[in-house]
VOPAGU-2260 file (C-alpha; in pm, 1 decimal, decimal comma):
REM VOPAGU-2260
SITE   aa  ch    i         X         Y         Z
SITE  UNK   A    0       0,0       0,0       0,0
SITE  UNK   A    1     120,1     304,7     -73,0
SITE  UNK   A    2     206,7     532,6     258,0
SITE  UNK   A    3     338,9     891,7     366,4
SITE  UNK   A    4     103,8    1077,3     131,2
SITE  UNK   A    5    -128,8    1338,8     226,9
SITE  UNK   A    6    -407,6    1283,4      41,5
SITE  UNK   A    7    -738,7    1582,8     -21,7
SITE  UNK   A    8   -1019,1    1301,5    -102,6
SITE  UNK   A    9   -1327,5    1450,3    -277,3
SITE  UNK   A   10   -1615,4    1237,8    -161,7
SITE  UNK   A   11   -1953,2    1250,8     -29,3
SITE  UNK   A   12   -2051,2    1350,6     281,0
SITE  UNK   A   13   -1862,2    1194,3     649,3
SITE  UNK   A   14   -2087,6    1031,0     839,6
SITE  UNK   A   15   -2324,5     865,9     601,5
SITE  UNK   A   16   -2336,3     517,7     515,6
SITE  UNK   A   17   -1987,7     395,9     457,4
SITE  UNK   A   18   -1986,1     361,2     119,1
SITE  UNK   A   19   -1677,9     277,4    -139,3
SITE  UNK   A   20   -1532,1     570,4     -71,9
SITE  UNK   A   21   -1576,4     564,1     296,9
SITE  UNK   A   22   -1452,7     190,4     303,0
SITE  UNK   A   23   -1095,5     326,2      74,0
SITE  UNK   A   24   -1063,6     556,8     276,8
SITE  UNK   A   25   -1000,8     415,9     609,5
SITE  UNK   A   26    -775,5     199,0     454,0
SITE  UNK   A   27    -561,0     429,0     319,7
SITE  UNK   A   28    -580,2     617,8     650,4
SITE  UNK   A   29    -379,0     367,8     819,4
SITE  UNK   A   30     -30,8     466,2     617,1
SITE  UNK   A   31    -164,7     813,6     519,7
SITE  UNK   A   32    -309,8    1122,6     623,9
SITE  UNK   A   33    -606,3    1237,2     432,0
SITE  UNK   A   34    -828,2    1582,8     388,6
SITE  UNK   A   35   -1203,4    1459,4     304,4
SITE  UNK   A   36   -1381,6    1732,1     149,4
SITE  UNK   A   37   -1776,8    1684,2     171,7
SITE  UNK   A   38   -1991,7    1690,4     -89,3
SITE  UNK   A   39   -2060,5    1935,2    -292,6
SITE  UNK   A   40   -2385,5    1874,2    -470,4
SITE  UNK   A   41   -2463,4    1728,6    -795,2
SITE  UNK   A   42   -2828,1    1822,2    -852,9
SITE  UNK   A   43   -3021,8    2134,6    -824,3
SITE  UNK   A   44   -3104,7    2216,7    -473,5
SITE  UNK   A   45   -3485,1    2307,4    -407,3
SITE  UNK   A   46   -3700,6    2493,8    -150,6
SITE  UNK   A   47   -3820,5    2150,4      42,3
SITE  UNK   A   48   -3753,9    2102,7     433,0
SITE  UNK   A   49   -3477,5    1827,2     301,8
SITE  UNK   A   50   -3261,4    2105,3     101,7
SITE  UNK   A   51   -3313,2    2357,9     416,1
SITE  UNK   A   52   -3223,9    2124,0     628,0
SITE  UNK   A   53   -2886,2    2037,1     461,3
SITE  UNK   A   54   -2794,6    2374,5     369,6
SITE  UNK   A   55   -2815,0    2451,8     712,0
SITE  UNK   A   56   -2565,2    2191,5     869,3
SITE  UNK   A   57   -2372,9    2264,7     577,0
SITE  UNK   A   58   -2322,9    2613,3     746,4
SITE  UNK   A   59   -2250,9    2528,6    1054,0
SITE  UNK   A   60   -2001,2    2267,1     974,9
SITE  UNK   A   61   -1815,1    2521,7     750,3
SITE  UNK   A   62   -1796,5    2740,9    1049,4
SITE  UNK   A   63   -1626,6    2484,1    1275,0
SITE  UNK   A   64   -1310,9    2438,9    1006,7
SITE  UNK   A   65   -1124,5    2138,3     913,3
SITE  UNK   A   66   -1188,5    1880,9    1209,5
SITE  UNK   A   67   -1047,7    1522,8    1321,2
SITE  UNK   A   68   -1331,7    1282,2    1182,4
SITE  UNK   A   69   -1100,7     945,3    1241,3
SITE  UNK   A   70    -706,2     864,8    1282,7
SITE  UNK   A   71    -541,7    1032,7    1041,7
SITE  UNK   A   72    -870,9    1174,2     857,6
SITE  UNK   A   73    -974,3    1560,3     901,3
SITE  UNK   A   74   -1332,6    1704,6     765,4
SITE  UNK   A   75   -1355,9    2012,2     558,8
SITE  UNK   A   76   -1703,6    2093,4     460,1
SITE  UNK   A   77   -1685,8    2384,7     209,9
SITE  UNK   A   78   -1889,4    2651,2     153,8
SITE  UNK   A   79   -2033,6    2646,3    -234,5
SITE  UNK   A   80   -2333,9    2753,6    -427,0
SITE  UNK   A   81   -2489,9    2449,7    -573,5
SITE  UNK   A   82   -2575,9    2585,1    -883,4
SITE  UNK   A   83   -2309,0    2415,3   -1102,4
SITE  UNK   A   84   -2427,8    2527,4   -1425,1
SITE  UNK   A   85   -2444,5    2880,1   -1368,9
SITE  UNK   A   86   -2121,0    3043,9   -1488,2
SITE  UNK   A   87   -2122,7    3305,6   -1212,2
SITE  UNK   A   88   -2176,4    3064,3    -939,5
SITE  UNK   A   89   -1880,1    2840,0   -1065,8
SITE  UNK   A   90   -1672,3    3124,2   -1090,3
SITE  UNK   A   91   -1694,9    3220,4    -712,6
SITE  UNK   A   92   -1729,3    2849,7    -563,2
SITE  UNK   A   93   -1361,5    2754,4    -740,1
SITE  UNK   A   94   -1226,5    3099,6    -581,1
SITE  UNK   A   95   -1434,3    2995,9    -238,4
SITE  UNK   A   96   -1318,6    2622,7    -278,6
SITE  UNK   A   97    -939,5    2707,0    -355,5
SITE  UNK   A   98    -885,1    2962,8     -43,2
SITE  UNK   A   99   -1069,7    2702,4     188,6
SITE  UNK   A  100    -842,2    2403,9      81,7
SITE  UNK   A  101    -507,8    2581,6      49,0
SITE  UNK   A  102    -604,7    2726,5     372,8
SITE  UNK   A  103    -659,6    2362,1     550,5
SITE  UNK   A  104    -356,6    2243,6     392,3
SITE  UNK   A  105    -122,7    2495,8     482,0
SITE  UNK   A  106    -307,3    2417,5     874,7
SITE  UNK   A  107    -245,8    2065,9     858,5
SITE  UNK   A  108     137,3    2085,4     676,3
SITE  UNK   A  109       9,0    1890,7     384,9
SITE  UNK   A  110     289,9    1920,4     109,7
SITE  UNK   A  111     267,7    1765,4    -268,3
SITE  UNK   A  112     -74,2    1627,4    -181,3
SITE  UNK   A  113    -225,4    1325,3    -373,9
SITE  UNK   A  114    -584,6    1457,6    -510,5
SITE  UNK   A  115    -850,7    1167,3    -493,5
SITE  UNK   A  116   -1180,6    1268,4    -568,4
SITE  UNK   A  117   -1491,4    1056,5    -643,3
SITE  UNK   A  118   -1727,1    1364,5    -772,5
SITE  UNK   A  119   -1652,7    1573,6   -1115,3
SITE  UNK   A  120   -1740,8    1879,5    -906,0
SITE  UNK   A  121   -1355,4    1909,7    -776,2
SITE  UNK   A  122   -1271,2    1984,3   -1148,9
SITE  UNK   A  123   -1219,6    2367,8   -1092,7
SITE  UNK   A  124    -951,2    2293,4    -782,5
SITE  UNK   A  125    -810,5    1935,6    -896,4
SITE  UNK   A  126    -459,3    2036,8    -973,2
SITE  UNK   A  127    -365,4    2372,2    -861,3
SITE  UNK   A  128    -328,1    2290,0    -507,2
SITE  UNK   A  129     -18,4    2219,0    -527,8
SITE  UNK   A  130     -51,9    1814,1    -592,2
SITE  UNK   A  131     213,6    1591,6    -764,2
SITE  UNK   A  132     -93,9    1380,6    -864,6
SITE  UNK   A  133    -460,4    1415,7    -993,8
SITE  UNK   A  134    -699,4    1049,8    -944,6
SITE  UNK   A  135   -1017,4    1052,9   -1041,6
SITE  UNK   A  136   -1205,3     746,6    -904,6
SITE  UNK   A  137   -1570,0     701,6   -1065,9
SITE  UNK   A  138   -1865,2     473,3    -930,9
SITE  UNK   A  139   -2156,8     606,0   -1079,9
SITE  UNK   A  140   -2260,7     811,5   -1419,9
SITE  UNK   A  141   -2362,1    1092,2   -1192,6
SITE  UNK   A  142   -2523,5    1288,7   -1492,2
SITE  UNK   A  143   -2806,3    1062,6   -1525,1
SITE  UNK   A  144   -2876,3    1106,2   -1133,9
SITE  UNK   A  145   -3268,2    1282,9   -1046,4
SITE  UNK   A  146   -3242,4    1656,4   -1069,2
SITE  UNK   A  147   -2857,6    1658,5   -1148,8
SITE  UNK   A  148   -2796,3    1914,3   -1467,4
SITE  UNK   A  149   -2645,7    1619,0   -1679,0
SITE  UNK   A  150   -2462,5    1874,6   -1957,3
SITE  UNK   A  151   -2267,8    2052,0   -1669,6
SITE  UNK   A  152   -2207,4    1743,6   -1532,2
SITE  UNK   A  153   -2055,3    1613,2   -1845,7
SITE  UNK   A  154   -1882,2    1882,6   -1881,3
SITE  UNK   A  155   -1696,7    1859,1   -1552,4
SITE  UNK   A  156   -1659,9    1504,4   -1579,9
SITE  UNK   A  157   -1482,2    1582,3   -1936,6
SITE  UNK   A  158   -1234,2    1836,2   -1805,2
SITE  UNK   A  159   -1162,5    1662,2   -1478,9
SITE  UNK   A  160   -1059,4    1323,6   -1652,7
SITE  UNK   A  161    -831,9    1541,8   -1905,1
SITE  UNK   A  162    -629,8    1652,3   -1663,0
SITE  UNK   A  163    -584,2    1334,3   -1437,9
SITE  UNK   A  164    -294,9    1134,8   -1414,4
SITE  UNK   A  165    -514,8     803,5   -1371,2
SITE  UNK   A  166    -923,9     739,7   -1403,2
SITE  UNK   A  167   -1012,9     465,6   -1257,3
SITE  UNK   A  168   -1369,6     328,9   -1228,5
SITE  UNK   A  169   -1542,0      44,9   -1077,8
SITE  UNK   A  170   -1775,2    -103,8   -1392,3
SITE  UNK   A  171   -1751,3    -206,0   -1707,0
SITE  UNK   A  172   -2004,3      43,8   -1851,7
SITE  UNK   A  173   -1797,6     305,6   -1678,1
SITE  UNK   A  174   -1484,1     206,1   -1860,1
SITE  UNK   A  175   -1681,3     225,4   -2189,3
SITE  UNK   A  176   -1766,4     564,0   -2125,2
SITE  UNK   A  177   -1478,9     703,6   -1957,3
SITE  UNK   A  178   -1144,1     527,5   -2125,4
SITE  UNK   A  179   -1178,7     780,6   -2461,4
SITE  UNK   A  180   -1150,7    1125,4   -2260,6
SITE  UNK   A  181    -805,5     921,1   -2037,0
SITE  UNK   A  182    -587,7     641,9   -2195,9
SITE  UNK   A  183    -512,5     558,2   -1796,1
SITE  UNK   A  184    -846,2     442,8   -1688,3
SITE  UNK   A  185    -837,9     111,2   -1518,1
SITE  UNK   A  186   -1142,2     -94,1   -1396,3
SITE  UNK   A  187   -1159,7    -223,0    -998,1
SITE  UNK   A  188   -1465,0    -350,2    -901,6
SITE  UNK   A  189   -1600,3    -272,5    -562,0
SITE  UNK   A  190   -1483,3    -456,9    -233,0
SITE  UNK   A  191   -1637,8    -550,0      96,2
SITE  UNK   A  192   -1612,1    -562,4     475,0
SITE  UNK   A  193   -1627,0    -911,9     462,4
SITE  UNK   A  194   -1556,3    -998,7     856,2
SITE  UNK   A  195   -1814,2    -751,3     945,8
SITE  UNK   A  196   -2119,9    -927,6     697,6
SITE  UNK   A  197   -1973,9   -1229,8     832,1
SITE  UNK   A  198   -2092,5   -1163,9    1143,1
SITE  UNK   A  199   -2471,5   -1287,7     983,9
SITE  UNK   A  200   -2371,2   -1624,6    1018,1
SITE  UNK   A  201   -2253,5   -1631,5    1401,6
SITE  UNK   A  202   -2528,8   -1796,4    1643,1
SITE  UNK   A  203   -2428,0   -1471,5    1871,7
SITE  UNK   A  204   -2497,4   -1228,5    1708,4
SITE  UNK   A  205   -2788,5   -1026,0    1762,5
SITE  UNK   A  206   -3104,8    -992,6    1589,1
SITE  UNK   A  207   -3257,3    -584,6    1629,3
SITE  UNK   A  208   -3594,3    -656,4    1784,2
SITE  UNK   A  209   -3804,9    -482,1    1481,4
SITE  UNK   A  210   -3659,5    -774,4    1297,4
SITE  UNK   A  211   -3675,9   -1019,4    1540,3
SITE  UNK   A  212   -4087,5   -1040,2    1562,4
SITE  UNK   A  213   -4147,5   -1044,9    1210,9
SITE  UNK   A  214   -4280,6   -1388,3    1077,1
SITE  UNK   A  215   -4102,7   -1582,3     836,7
SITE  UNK   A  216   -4007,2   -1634,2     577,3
SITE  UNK   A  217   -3828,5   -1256,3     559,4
SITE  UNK   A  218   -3759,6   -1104,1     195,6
SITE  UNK   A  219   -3494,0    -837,4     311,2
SITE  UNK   A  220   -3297,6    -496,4     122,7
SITE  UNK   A  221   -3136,7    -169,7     285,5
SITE  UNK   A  222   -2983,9      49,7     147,7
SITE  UNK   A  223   -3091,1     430,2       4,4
SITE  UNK   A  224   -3496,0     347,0    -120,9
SITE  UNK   A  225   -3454,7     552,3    -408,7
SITE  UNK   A  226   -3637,2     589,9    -757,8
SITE  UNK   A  227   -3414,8     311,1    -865,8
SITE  UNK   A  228   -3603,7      66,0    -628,2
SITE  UNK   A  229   -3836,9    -106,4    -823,5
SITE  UNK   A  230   -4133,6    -142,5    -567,4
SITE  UNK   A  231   -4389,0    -250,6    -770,8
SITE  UNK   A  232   -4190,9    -567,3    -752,4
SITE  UNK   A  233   -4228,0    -593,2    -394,5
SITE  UNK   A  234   -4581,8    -476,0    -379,2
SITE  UNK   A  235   -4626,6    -797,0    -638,0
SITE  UNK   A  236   -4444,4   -1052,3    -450,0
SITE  UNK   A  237   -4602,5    -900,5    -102,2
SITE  UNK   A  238   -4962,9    -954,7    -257,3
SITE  UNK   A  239   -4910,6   -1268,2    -372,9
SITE  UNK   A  240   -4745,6   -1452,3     -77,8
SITE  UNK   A  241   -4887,1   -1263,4     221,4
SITE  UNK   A  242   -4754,4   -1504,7     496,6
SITE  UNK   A  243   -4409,9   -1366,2     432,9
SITE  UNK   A  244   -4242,3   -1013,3     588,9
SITE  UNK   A  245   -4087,3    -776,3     326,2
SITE  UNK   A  246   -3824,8    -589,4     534,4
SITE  UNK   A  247   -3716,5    -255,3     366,9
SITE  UNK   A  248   -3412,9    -122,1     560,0
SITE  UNK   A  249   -3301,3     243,9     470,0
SITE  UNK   A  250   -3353,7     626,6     411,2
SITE  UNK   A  251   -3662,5     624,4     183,5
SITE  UNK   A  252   -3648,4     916,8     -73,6
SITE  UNK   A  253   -3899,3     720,0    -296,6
SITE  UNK   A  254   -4259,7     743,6    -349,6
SITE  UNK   A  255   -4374,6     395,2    -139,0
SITE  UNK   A  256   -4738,4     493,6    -210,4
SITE  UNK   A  257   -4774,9     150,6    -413,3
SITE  UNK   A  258   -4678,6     -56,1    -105,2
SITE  UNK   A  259   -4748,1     150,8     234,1
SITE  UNK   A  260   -5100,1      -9,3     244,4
SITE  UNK   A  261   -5003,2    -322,9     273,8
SITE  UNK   A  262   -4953,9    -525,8     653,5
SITE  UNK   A  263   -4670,8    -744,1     534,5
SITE  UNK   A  264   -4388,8    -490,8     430,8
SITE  UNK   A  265   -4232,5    -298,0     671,7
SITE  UNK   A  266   -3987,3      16,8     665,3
SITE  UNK   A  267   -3768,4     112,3     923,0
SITE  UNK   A  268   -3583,1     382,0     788,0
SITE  UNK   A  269   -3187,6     452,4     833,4
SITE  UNK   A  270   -2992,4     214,4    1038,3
SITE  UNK   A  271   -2674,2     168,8    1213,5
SITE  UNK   A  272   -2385,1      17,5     984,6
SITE  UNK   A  273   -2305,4    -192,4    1257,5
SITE  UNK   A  274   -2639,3    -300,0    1311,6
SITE  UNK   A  275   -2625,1    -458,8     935,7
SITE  UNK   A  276   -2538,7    -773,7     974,0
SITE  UNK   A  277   -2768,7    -877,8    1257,1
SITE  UNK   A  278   -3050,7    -737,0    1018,0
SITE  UNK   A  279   -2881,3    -972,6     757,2
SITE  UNK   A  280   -2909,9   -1273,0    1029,9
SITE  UNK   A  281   -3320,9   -1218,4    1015,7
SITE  UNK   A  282   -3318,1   -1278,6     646,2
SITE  UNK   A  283   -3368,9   -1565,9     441,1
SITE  UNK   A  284   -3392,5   -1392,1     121,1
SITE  UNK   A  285   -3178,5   -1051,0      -2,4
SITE  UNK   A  286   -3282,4    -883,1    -291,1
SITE  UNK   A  287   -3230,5    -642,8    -545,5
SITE  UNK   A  288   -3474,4    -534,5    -770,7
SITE  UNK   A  289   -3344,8    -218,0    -958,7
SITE  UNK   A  290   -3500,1     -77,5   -1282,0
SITE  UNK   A  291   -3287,3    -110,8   -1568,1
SITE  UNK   A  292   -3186,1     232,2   -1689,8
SITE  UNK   A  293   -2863,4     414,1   -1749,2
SITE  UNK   A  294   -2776,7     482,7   -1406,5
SITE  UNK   A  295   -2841,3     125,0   -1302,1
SITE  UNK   A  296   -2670,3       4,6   -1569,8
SITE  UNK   A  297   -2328,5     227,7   -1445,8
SITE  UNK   A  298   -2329,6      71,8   -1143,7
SITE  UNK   A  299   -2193,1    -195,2    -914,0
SITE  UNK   A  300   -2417,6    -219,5    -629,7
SITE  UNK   A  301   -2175,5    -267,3    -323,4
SITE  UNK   A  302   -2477,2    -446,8     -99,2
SITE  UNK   A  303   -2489,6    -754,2    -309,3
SITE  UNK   A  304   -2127,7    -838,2    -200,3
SITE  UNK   A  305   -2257,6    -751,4     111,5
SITE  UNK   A  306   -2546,6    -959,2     104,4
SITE  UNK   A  307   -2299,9   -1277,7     -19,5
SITE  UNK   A  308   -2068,3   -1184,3     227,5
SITE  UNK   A  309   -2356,0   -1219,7     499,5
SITE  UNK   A  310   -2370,4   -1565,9     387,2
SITE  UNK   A  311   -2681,8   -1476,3     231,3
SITE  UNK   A  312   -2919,9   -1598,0    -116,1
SITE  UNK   A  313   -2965,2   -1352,4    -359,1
SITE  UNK   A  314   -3245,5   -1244,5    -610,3
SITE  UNK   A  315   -3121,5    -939,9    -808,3
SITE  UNK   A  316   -3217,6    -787,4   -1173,5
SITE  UNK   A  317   -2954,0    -857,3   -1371,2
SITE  UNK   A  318   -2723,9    -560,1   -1407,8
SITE  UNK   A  319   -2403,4    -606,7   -1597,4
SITE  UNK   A  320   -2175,3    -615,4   -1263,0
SITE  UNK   A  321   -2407,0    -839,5   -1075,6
SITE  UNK   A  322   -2417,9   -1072,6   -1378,3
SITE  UNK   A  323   -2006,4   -1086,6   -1306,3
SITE  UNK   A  324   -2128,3   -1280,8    -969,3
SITE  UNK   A  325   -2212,6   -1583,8   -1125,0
SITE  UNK   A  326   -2406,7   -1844,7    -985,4
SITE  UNK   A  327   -2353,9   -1673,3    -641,3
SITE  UNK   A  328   -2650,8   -1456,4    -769,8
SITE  UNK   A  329   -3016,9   -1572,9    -861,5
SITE  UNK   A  330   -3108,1   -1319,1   -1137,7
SITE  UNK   A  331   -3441,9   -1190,4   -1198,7
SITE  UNK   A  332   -3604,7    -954,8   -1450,8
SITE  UNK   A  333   -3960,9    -924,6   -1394,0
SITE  UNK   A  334   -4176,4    -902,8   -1051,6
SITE  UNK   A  335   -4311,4   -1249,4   -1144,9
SITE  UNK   A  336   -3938,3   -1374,7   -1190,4
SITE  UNK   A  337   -3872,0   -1240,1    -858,4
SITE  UNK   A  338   -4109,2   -1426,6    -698,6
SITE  UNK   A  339   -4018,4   -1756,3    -872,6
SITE  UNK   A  340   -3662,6   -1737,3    -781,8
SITE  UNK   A  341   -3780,2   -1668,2    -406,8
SITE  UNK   A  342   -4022,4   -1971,7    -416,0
SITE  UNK   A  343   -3736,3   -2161,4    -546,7
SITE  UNK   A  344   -3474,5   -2093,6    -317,2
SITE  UNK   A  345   -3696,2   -2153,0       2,6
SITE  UNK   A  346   -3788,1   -2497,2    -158,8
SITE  UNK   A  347   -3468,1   -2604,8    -183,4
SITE  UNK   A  348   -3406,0   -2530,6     175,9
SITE  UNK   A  349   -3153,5   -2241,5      96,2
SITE  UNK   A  350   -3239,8   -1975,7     343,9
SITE  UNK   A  351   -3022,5   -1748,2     551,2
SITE  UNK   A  352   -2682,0   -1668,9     629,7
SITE  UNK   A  353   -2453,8   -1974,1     496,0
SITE  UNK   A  354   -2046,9   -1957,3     602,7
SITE  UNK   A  355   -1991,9   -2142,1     294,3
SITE  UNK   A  356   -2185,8   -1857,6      79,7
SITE  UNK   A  357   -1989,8   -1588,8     279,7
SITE  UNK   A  358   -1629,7   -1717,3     219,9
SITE  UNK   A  359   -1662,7   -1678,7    -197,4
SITE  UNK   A  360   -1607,0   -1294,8    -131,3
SITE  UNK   A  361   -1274,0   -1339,1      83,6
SITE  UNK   A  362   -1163,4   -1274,4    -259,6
SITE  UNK   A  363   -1298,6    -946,8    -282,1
SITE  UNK   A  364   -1212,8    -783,4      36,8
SITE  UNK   A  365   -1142,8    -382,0      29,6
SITE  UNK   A  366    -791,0    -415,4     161,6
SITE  UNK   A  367    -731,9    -598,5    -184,8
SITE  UNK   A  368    -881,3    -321,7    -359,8
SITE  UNK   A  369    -686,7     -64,9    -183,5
SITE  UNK   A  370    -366,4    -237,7    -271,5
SITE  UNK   A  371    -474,8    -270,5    -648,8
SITE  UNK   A  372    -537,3     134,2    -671,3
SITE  UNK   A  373    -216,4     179,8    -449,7
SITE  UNK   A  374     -39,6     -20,8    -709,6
SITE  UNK   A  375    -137,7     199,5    -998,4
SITE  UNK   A  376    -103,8     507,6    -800,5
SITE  UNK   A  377     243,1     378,7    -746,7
SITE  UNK   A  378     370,7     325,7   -1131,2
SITE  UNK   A  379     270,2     705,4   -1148,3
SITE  UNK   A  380     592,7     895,5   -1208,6
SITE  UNK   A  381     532,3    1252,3   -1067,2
SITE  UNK   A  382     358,0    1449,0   -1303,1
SITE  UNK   A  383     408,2    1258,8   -1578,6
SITE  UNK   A  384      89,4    1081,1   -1785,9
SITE  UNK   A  385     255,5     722,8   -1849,3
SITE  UNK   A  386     -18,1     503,7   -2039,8
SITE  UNK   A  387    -138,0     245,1   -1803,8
SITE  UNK   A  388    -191,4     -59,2   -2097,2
SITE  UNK   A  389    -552,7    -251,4   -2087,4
SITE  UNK   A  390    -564,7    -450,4   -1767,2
SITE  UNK   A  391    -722,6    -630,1   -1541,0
SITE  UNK   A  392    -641,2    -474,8   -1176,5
SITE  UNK   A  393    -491,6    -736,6    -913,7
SITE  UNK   A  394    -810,6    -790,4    -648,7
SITE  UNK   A  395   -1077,4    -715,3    -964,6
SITE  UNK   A  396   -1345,8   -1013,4   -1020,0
SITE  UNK   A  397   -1320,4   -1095,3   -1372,5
């Protein structure tokens, strides 16, 4: 792994769900020191209680500087205008964004700093703070994201991959899309915490008591219930086998008109990280049904390696990166597919967390991932643009 670098990592915001760039990040925290920047928006903002909200502790978390956040991490939340196709507004957040990072830098004696950033919003700072190298890590095709303005977006995205040493991305749509602006992109797949999920399939571990009382058998997700949940294929499987609990885990930013009505599926809104894997215990089914569009299609959902690594059986719609899984993953395109795959499963007596299920993804552990970007990061001379041939990173699933 590569260590002594101080590293400004553009991300989302600390705190949240530990996500990819959460999980490479405390990683490369243990043999570096690293300035996460908060998010800066993608979309529009609007006038709801949500936006307010946010803006607000946005504010206040700008006012309290660059803080300690975790060993060897430190928070800056910058102050920008989130209006990132308005010329003006650009103009003054990369003047705003610029003093505010050169600022924490010069506070925390970062010299020659690594930039890392996950969002094409840092494309107006990326390289004149004094770095020796520019990374731009993609996971998602944020232009195609609700309310984001996709031809700023694209824009930014553009410019920011034209001027970085190394692009690397974590799906194979991704690469197709990205390799043409960078001849250094590289594709790593996502990782996972697989001794926490493990956890699922020890006889201690708890089971939170809003899971515990359902009645089996108990069709679990969590994660982010957004308009890429397809819920009309839970409200189909929910009608049709009402014996069974339909436990939806997560912040719920979706309309769940089409399935609020009914006794047998249950939200519980956000939960604890930590709490995960006892949720995952209380399962006998995970699932993943995602509309197919081009987000979707972009991305490498990092809860079905969570799921496996739970021990757990799988029903997903077949997205390009889940399709990589194999026969780990029962794939389903239709709400009645769904439901087949789910009666099929349960009558072969494959329910819950399985050890045998969980060890597949020892293979696919972060630290593995972190050692395959550190090794590219690595061959980076300086500076210099060396072409990174076609490859398949060391740690990636083929």
């Amino acid at each position: 792994m590569i260590e002594g670098n101080d590293i400004i990592f553009f991300a989302n915001d600390w705190g949240g769900d530990p996500l990819s760039k959460h999980q490479i990040a405390l990683r490369l925290a243990e043999r570096n020191r690293i300035l996460w920047v908060n998010s800066m928006g993608n979309r529009n903002p609007t006038v709801s209680a949500h936006d307010l909200r946010r803006a607000w502790k946005k504010l206040w978390q700008f006012s309290r500087g660059c803080r300690p956040v975790a060993k060897n991490i430190f928070r800056f939340c910058p102050l920008v205008l989130p209006f990132h196709g308005n010329r003006a507004a650009r103009w003054i957040n990369r003047r705003l964004l610029a003093w505010g990072l050169r600022r924490a830098c010069r506070k925390l004696g970062f010299e020659a700093p690594v930039t890392l950033t996950f969002v094409p919003n840092a494309v107006d700072v990326a390289g004149s703070l004094g770095e020796h190298l520019v990374v731009y890590y993609c996971v998602d095709e944020y232009s195609q994201f609700s309310g984001a303005n996709r031809s700023a977006i694209l824009d930014m995205e553009r410019r920011l991959m034209e001027k970085a040493d190394l692009v690397i991305v974590s799906a194979s749509r991704l690469y197709e899309t990205k390799r043409a602006s960078n001849s250094n992109t590289v594709l790593i797949t996502h990782g996972v915490d697989v001794e926490h999920f493990r956890t699922a399939c020890i006889e201690a571990t708890p089971v939170p008591q809003d899971a515990a009382i359902l009645p089996g058998p108990v069709i679990g997700f969590y994660g982010l219930i957004e308009d890429w949940v397809d819920l009309d294929v839970i409200r189909h499987m929910a009608i049709a086998r009402p014996g069974w609990s339909f436990l939806m885990i997560g912040e719920v930013k979706a309309d769940t008109s089409a399935v609020s009505n009914l006794p047998n599926v249950h939200f519980t809104g956000r939960r604890a990280y930590q709490s995960l894997p006892g949720y995952c215990k209380k399962f006998d089914i995970a699932v993943l049904p995602f509309v197919i569009n081009e987000l979707t299609l972009a991305a490498n959902p990092l809860k079905v390696r969570e799921y496996l690594a739970a021990g757990l059986p799988v029903v997903a719609t077949p997205l390009p990166e889940v399709q990589k899984l194999g026969a780990l993953v029962n794939m389903a395109t239709t709400a009645e597919e769904f439901l087949r795959q789910c009666d099929e499963l349960l009558d072969a007596g494959r329910r819950g967390p399985d050890l045998a299920v969980s060890r597949h993804m020892d293979i696919e552990s972060w630290e593995g991932k972190v050692e395959a970007l550190s090794e590219l990061i690595m061959r980076l001379p300086g500076h210099a643009k060396t072409c990174i041939p076609d490859i398949v990173a060391r740690g990636q699933l083929a």
